[in-house]
Structures are given as structure tokens and as C-alpha cells.
Residue frames relative to the residue before (quaternion, step in Angstrom):
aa qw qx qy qz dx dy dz
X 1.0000 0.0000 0.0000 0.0000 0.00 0.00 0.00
X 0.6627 0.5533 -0.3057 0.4016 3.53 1.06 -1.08
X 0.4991 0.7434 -0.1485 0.4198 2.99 1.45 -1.52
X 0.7597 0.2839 -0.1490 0.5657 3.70 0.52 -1.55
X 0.5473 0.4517 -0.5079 0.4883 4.08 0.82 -0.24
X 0.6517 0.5248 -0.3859 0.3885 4.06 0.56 -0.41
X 0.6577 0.4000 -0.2532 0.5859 3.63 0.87 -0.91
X 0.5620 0.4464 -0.5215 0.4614 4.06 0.50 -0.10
X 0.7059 0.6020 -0.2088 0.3093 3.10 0.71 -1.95
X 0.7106 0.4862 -0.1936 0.4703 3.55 1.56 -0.63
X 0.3572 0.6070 -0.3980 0.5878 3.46 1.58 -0.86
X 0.8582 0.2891 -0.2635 0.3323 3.31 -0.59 -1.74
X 0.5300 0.5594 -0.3698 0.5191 4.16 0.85 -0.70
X 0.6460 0.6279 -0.2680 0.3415 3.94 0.88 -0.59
X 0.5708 0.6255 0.0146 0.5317 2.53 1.34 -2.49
X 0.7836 0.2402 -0.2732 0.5037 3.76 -0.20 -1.01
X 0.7036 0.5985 -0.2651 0.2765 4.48 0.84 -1.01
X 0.7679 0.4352 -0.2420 0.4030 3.19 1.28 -1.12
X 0.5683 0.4669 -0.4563 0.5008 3.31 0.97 -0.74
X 0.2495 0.8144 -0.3676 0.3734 4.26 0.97 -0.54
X 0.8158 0.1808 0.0843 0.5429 3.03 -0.19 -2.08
X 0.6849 0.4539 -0.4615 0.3345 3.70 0.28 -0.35
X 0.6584 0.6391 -0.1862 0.3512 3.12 1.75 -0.87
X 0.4041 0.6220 -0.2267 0.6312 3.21 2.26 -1.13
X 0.8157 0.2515 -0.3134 0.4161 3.95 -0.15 -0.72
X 0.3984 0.6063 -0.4353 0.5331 3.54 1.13 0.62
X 0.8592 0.2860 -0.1460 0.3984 3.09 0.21 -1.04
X 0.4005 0.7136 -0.3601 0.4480 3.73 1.67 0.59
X 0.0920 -0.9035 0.4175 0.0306 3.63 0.59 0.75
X 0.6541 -0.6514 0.3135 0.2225 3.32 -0.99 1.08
X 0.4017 -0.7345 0.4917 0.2396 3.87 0.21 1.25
X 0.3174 -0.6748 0.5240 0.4115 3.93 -1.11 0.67
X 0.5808 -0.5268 0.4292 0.4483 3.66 -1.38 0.55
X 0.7741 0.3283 -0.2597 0.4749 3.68 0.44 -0.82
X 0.0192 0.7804 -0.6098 0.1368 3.40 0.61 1.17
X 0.4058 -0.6570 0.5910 0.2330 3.60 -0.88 1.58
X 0.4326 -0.6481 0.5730 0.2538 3.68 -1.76 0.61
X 0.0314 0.8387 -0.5377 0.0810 3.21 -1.30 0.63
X 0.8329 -0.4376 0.2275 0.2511 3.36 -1.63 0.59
X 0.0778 0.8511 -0.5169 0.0484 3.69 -0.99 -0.11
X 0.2127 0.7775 -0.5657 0.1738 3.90 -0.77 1.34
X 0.3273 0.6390 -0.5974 0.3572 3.02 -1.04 0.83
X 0.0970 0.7544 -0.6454 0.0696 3.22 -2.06 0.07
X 0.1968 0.7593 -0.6113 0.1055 4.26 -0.41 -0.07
X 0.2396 -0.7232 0.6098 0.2186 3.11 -1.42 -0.16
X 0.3370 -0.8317 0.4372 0.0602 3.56 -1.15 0.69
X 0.2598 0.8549 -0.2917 0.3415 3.01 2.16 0.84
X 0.4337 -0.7758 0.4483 0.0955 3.50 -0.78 1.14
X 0.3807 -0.5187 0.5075 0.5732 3.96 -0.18 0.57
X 0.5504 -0.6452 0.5063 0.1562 3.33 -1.93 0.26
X 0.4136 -0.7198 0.5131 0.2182 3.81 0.21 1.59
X 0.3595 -0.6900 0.6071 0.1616 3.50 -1.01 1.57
X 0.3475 -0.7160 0.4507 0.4042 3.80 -0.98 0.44
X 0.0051 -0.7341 0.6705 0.1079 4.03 -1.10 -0.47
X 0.3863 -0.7541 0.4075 0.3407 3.21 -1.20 0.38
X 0.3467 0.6487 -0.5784 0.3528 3.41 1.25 1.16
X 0.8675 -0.2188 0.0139 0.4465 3.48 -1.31 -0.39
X 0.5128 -0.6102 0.4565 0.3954 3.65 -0.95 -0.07
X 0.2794 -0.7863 0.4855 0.2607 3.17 -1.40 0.04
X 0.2712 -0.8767 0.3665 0.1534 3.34 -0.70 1.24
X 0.5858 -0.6795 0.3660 0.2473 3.17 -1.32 1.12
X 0.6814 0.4962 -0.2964 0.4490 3.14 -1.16 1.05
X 0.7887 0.4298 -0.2292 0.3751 3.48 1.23 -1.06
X 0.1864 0.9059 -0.3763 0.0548 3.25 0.68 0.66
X 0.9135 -0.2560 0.0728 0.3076 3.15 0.61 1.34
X 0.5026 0.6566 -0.0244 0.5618 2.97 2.25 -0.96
X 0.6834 -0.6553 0.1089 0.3028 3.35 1.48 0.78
X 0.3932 0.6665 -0.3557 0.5240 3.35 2.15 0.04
X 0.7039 0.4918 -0.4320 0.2755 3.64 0.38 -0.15
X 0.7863 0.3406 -0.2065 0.4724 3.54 -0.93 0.42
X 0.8378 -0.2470 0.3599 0.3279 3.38 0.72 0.01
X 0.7589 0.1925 -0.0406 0.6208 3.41 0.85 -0.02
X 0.1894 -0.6667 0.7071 0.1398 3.34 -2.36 -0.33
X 0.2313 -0.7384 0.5778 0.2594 3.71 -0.70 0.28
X 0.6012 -0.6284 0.4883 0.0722 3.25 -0.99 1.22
X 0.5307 0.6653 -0.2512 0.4611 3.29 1.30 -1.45
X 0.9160 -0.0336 -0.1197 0.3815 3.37 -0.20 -1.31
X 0.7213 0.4249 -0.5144 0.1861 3.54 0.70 0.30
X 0.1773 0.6690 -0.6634 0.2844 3.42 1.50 0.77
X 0.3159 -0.6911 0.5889 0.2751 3.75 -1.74 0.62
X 0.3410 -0.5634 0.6638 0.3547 3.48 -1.14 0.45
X 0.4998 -0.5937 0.6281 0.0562 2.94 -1.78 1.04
X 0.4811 -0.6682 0.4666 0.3231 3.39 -1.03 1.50
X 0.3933 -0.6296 0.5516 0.3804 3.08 -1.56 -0.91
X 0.3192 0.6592 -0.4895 0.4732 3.44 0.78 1.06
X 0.5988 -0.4760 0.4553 0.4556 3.65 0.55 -0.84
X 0.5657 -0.3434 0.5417 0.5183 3.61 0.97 -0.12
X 0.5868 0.5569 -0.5877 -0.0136 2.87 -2.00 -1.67
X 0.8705 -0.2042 -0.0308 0.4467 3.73 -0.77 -0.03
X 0.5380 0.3702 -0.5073 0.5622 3.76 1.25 0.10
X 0.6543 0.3860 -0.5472 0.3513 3.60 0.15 -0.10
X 0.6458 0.6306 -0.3407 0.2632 3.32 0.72 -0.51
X 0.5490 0.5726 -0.2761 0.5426 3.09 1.61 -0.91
X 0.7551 0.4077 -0.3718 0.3540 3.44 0.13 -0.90
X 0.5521 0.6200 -0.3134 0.4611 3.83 1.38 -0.81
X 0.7713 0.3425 -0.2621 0.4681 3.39 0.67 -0.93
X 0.5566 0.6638 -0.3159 0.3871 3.68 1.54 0.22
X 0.5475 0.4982 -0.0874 0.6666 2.91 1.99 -1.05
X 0.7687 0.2811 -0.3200 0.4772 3.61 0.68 -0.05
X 0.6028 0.3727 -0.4968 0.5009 3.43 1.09 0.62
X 0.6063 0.4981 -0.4704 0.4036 3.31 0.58 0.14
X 0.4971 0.7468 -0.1645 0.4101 3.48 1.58 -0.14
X 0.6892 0.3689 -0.1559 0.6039 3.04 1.41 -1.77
X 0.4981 0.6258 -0.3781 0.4662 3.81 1.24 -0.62
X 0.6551 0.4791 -0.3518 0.4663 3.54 0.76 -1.12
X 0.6587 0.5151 -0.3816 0.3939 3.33 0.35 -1.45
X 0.6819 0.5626 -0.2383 0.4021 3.70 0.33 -2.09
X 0.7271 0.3698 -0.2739 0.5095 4.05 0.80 -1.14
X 0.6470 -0.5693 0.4873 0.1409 3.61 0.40 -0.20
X 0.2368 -0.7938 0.3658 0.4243 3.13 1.28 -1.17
X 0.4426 -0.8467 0.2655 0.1292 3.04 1.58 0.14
X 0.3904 -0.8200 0.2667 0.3226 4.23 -0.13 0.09
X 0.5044 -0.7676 0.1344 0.3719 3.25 -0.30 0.98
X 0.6601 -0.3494 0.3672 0.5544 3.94 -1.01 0.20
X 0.1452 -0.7369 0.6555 0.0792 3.77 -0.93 1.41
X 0.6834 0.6441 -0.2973 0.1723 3.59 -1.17 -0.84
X 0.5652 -0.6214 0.4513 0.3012 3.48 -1.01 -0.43
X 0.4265 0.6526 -0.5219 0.3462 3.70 1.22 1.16
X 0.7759 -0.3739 0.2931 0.4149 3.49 -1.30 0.29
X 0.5380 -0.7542 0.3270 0.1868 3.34 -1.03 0.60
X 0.7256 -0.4061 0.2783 0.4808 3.79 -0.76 0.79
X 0.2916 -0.7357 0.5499 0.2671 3.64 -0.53 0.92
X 0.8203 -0.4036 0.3509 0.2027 2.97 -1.52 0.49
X 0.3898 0.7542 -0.4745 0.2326 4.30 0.73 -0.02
X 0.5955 -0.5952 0.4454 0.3045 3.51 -1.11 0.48
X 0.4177 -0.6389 0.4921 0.4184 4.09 -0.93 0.46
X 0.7756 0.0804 -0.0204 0.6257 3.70 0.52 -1.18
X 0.4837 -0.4641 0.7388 0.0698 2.86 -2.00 0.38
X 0.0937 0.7195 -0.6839 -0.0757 3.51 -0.81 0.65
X 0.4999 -0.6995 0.5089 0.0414 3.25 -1.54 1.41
X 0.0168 0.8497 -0.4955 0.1795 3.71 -0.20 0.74
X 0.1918 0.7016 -0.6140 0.3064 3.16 -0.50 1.85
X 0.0406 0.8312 -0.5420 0.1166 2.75 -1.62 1.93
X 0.0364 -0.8155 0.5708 0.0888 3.54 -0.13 1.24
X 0.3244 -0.6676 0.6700 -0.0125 2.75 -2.31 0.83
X 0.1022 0.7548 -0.6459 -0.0517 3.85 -0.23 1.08
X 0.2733 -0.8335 0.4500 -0.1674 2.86 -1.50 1.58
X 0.3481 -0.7336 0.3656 0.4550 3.82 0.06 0.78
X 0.6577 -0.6921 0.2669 0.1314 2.92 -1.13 0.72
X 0.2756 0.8007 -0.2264 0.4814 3.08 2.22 0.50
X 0.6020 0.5946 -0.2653 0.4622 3.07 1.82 -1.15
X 0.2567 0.7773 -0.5595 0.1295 4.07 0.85 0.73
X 0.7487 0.3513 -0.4616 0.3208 3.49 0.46 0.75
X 0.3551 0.6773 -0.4866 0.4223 3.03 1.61 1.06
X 0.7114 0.3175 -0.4034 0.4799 3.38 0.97 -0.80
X 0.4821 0.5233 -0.5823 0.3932 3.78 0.64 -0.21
X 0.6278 0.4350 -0.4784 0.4333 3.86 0.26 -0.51
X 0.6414 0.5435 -0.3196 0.4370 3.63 0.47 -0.95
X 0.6855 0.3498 -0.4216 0.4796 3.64 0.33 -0.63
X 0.2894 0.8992 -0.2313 0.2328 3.42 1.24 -0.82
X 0.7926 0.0872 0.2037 0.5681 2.76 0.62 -2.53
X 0.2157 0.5891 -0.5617 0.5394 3.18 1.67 1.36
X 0.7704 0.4466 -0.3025 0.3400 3.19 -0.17 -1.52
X 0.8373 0.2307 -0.0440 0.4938 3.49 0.48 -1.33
X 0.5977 0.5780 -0.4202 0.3634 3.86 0.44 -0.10
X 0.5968 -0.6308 0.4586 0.1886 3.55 -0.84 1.96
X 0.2458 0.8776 -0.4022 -0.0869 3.96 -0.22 0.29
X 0.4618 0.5841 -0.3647 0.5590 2.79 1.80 0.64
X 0.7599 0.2834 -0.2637 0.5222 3.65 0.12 0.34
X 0.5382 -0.7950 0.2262 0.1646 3.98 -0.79 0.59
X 0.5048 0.4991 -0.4529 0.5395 2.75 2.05 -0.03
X 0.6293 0.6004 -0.3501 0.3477 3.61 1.10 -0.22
X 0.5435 0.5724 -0.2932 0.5394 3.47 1.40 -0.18
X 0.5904 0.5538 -0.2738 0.5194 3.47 1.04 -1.26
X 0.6776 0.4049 -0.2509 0.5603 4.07 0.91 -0.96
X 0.7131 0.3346 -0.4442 0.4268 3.87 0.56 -0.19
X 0.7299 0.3765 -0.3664 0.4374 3.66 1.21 -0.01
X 0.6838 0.4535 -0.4741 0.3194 2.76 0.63 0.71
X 0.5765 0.4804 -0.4433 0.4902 3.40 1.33 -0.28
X 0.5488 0.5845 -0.4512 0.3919 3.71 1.18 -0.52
X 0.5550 0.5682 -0.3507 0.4961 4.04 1.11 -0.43
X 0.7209 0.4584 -0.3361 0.3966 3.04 0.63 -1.40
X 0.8516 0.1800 -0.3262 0.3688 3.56 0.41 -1.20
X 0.2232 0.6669 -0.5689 0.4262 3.65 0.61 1.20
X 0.7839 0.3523 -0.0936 0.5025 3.59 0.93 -1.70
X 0.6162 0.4177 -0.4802 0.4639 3.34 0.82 0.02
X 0.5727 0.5142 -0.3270 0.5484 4.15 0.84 -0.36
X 0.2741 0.6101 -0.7396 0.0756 4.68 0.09 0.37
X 0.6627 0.5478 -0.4791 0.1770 3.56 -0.09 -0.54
X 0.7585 0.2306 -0.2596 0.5514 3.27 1.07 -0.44
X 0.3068 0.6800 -0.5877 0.3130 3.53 0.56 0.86
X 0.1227 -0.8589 0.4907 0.0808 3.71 -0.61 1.40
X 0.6967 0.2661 0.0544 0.6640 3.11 1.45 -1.68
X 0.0794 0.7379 -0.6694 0.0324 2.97 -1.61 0.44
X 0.1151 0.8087 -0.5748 0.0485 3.56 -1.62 0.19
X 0.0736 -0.8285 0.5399 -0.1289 3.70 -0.80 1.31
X 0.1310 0.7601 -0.5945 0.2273 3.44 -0.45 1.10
X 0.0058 -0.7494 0.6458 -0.1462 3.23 -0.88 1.24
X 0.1873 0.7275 -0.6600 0.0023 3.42 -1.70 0.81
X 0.6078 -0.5760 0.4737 0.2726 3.41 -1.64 0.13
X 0.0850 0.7835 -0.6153 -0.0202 3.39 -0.98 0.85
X 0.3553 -0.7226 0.4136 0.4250 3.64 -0.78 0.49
X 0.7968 -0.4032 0.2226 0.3913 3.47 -2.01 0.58
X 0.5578 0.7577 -0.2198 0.2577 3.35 0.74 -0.80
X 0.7663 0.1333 -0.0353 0.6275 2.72 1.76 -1.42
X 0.5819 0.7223 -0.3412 0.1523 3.27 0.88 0.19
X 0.3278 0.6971 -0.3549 0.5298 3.43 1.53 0.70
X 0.7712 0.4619 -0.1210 0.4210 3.05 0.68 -0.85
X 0.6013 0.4410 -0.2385 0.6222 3.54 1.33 -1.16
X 0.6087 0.6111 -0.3239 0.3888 3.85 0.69 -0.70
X 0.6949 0.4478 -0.2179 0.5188 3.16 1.37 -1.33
X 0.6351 0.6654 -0.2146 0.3284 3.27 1.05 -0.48
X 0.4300 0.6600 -0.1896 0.5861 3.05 1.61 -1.23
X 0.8186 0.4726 -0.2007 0.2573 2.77 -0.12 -1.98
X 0.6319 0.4522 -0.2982 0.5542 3.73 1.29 -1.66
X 0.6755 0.4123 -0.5232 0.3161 3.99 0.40 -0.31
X 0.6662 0.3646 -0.4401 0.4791 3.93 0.55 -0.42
X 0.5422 0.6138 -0.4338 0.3757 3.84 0.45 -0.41
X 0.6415 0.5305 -0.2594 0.4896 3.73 1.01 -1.08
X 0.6482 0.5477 -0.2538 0.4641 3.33 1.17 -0.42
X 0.7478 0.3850 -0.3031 0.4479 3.03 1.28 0.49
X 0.6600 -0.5785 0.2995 0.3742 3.79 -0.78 1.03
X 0.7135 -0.4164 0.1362 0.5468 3.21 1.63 -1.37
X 0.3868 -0.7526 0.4452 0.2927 3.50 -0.18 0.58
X 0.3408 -0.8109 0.4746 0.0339 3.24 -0.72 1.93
X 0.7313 0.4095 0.0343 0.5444 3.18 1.70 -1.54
X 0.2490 0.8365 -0.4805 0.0861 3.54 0.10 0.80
X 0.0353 0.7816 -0.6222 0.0269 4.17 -1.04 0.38
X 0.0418 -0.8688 0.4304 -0.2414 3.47 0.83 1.50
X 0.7670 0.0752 0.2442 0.5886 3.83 -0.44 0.35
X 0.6965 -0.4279 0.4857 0.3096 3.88 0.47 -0.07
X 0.7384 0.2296 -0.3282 0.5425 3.53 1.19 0.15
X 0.2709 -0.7948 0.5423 -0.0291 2.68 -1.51 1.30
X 0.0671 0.7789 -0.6211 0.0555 3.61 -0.65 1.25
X 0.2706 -0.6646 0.6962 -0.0219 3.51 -1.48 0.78
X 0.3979 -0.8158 0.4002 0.1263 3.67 -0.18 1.45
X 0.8894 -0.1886 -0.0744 0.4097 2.65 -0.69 1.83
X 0.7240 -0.3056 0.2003 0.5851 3.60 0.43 -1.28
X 0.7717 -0.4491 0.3214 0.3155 3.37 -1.60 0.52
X 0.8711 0.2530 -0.1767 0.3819 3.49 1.13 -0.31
X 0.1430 0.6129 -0.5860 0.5104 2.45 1.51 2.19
X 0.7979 0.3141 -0.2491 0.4501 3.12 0.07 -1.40
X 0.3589 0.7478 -0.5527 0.0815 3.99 -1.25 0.39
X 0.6700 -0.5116 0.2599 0.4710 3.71 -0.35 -1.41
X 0.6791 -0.6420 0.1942 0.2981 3.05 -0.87 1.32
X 0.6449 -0.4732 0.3265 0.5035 3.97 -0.69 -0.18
X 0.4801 -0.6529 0.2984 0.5043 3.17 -0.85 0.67
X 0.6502 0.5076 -0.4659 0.3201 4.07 1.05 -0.72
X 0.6104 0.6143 -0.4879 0.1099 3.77 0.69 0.48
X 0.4961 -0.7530 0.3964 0.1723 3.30 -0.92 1.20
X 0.7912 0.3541 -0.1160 0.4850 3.75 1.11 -0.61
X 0.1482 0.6407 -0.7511 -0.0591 3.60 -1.27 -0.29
X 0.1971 -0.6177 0.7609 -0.0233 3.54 -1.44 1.56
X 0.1958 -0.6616 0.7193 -0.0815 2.75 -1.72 1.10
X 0.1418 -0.7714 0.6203 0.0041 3.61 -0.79 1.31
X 0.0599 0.6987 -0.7125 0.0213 3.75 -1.00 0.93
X 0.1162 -0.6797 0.7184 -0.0918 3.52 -0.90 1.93
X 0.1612 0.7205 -0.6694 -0.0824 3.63 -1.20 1.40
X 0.1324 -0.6781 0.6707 0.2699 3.66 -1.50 -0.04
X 0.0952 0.7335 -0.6506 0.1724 3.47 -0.55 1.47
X 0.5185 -0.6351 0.5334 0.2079 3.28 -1.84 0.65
X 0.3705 0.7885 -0.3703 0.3224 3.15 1.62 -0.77
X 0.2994 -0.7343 0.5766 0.1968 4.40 -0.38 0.67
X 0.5386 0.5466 -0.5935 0.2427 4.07 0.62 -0.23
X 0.2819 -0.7105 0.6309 0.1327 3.05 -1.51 0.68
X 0.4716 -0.6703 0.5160 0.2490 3.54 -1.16 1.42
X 0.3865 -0.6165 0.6160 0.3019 3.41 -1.76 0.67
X 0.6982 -0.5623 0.2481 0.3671 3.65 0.66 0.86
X 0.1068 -0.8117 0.4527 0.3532 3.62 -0.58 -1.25
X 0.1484 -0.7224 0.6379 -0.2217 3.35 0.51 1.87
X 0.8688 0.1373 0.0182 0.4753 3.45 0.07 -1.10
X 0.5001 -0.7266 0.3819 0.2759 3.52 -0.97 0.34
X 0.4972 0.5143 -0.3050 0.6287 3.18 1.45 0.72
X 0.5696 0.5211 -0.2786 0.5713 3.52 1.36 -0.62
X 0.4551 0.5581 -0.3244 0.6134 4.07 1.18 -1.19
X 0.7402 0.4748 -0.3141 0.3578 3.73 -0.36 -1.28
X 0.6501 0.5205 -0.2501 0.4939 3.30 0.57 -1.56
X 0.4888 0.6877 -0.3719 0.3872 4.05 1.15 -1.35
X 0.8350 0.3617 -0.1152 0.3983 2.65 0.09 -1.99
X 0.7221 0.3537 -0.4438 0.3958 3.48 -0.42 -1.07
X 0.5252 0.4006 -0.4860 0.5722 4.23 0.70 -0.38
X 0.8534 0.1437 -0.4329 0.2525 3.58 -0.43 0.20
X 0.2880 0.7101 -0.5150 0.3843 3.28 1.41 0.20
X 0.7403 0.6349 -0.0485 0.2154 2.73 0.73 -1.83
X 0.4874 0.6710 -0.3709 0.4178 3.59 1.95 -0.35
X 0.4841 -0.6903 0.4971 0.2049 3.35 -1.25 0.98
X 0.6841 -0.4921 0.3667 0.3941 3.52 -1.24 0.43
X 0.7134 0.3046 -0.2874 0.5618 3.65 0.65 -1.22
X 0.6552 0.4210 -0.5126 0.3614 3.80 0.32 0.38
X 0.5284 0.6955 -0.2630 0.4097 3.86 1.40 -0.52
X 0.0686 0.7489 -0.6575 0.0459 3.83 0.02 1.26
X 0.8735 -0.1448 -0.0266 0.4641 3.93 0.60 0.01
X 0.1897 -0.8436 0.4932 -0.0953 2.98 -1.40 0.71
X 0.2704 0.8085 -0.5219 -0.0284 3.17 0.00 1.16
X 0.2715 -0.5611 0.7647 0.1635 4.38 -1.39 0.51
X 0.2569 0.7103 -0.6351 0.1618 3.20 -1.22 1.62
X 0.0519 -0.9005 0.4191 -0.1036 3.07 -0.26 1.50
X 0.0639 0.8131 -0.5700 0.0992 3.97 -0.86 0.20
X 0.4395 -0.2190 -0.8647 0.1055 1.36 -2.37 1.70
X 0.0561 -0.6945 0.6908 0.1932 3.27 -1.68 0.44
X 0.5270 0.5923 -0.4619 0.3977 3.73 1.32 -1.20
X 0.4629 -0.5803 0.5312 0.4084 3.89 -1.76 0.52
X 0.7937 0.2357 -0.2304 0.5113 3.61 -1.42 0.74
X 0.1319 0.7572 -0.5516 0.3240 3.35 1.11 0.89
X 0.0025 0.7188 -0.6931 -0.0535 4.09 -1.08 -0.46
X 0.0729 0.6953 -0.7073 0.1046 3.74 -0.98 0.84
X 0.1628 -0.8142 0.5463 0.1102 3.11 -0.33 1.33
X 0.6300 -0.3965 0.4138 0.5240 3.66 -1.57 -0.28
X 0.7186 0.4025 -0.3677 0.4317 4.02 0.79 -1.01
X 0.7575 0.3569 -0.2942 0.4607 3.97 0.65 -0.44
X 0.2398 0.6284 -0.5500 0.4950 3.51 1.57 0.65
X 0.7856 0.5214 -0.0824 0.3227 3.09 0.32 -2.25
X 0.7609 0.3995 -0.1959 0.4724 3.32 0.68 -0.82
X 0.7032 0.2128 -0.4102 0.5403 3.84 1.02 -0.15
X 0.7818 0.3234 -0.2561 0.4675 3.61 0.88 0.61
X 0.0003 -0.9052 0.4166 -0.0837 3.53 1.10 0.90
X 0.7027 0.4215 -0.3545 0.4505 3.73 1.26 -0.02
X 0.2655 0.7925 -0.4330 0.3377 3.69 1.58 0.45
X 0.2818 -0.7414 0.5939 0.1350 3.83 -0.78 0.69
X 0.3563 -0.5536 0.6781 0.3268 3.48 -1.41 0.61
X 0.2636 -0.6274 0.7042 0.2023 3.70 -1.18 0.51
């Protein structure tokens, strides 16, 4: 009996993944070769209080609270919410995050909970919600990237109240620039703690690749500025765009009003401005062209960012 629940339980774990991933590598669009270079800040950590030992039960990796302990999973929260972009490769990521934590569930059993007389389960969050919003902008907007290099130079990114201050001035000078807001896109889901390092990093390496190279960087507290000073400056005069990526992983539960509309963007932003330090686990601001005599056209805008709305 046990035997035949394992072979359904696989069929169906088959049945619902592959079509998934064949569908996911569809929806991975071809980067332009003359991808313009560009900027990048941020940092968080995705560290778990530390589990005291005892010589009662053990504690198993992985369960952190997020419904794998004892015997089970909740359905509830690691279903992902869908973005409001269409999905497309962040939705994909977060699905296929939630479905390894699935096949783990299935494969462990669920296993028995921590017995005995040691210190209780620390405190860690069940899910992680993922939160990404881009903004393509005419390219007029040249004192947006002067702010951005800005809060390269000087913005704390190694500690969380300092992250919490680069996203928000990074909202602010986003919201202080609607007129030349063209494009846009927001898409957010839930992933539990377990995996959320990973999907974050993931995320993170797919908009990063989208760049030629990253001239401007303040990562973790380190700060590097490509090569020399007359890389980094203002684009050609025939470019037509500047995108702006904002990638958060916060515990925080507000939910964005998307960015269909340019009032709807507003509403976006100032709610994620608006995340607190102790809810902020990462943070990345990635942006492009930065390199001088860069060019981002309207079609290689489109093509390394095909889930962008006209507003």
C-alpha cells in the first residue's frame, strides 16, 4: 500500500514538473549581444537564529517552521502568489522553489517531530516573500542615475538599517521622476525560508546577466567602480531608455497594487519603500546603461525585459 502511495505520489510530482520546466525554458528570452553595462547595490542575509544543541531530540534540517515539521506541509502558504506582470521567469522561479520544497516533503516523509527536553524551535520566519519591481524610463531621467551612483558611493550595505535607507531613497528617487516613467513591471511571490536564499540568488543572477557589466557596484559593504572613472558617466546621446531593477526578500505581508497604471507603480513603490529594517532580508538596485556611450534602445529594452508594461 505504502509502496503504491510512492509511485502515484511520483507520477503526479512528474506530471505537474516537467511540462513546468520545459515551459520555464521557453519563456527565458534571448539577451541583446550589445547589452549596455550597468550599476548594482544591495546585500542581506538569510541566516537563521542558531538551534541550541541538548541531548533530547535533534533538529532537522530544513524544517524551519514553514510547515515541514511534524509530519506535514501547509499548502496555504507555500502556494506562490502570482506577480502582476504575467508571471514569466520570476514566476517560474518561485514555482519551481515551492516545488522543491514539495518533492523534499514528499521524499522525507515528513519525518517525527523534535522530542525531549532541549530548548525550543528558534524563532525564523515560514516564507519569505519575493518582490520585484522594474521601471523603464526615458532616458532624460540623467539625474536618476547621478542619484544612484550617489548611493553607491555612500550607502551602508552591510548592516540592515542601511539597506532599509538605500531602498528607500532608491523608491524615492524613482517617485520623484513620473513624467518620464514609460515601462514598468511588479511581480511578487512567497517562498518558504528554507529556500529562500537560493531563489533570491537566482532572481538576482537572472537580471544581473542582463548586463554587459557592472561598472558600479556596493555589495555586502564592498564597493568597486569599474576600472576607471571614464567608464562610468552618461549614456550616448541616441539612448532612449534607462531600466531600473528593485529585487526585495522581506517578511513584511503588504501586498503591492501592482504597476498596470501609473498610479498603481506609485502606490508599488511607496509600499515598498516603506518596508522596515527588521522585515528586510535582501536587497538588490540594478540598473542600466551605466558604461559612457552606452545606448538602450526601446527594442533591446524590450527584448532583455519582455514582461515590462506600457503605462
Amino acid at each position: 500500500m505504502i509502496a503504491r502511495k510512492l509511485t502515484w505520489t511520483r507520477r503526479l510530482l512528474a506530471t505537474v514538473l516537467v511540462p513546468l520546466v520545459v515551459f520555464g525554458f521557453g519563456l527565458i528570452s534571448a539577451q541583446p549581444a550589445d547589452a549596455a553595462r550597468g550599476g548594482r547595490m544591495g546585500g542581506g542575509s538569510f541566516r537563521a537564529p542558531s538551534m541550541p544543541r541538548s541531548g533530547g531530540g535533534g533538529y532537522r534540517g530544513g524544517g524551519y517552521g514553514g510547515g515541514m515539521r511534524g509530519g506535514g506541509f501547509g499548502f496555504p502558504f507555500i502556494i506562490p502568489i502570482f506577480g502582476f506582470g504575467g508571471g514569466g521567469l520570476f514566476g517560474l522561479l518561485i514555482l519551481m522553489a515551492v516545488a522543491g520544497v514539495l518533492v523534499n516533503a514528499f521524499r522525507g516523509g515528513g519525518g517525527a517531530p523534535a522530542i525531549g527536553g532541549g530548548s525550543p524551535m528558534p524563532a525564523v520566519p515560514s516564507k519569505v516573500n519575493m518582490l520585484q519591481v522594474q521601471v523603464g524610463m526615458l532616458a532624460s531621467a540623467k539625474s536618476l542615475q547621478e542619484d544612484l551612483r550617489r548611493l553607491a558611493a555612500s550607502s551602508d550595505t552591510s548592516s540592515s538599517s542601511g539597506l532599509q535607507r538605500l531602498l528607500q531613497e532608491s523608491t524615492l528617487a524613482l517617485l520623484r521622476q513620473p513624467e518620464l516613467w514609460v515601462y514598468a513591471n511588479a511581480e511578487s511571490g512567497s517562498v518558504p525560508f528554507s529556500s529562500a536564499e537560493s531563489t533570491f540568488n537566482r532572481l538576482s543572477m537572472n537580471e544581473r546577466s542582463k548586463l554587459d557589466a557592472e561598472l558600479t557596484s556596493n555589495v555586502g559593504g564592498q564597493k568597486f567602480s569599474g576600472g576607471t572613472t571614464d567608464n562610468v558617466g552618461d549614456a550616448d546621446a541616441t539612448n532612449e531608455f534607462i531600466v531600473v531593477t528593485l529585487l526585495v526578500a522581506s517578511t513584511a505581508t503588504a501586498s503591492l497594487k501592482g504597476a498596470s497604471t501609473g498610479e498603481d507603480l506609485r502606490q508599488t513603490l511607496r509600499i515598498l519603500g516603506s518596508t522596515a529594517s527588521s522585515e528586510l532580508m535582501a536587497l538588490e538596485v540594478i540598473w542600466q546603461p551605466e558604461g559612457r556611450g552606452d545606448v538602450l534602445s526601446a527594442e533591446e529594452l524590450l527584448t532583455a525585459y519582455p514582461n515590462l508594461q506600457h503605462l
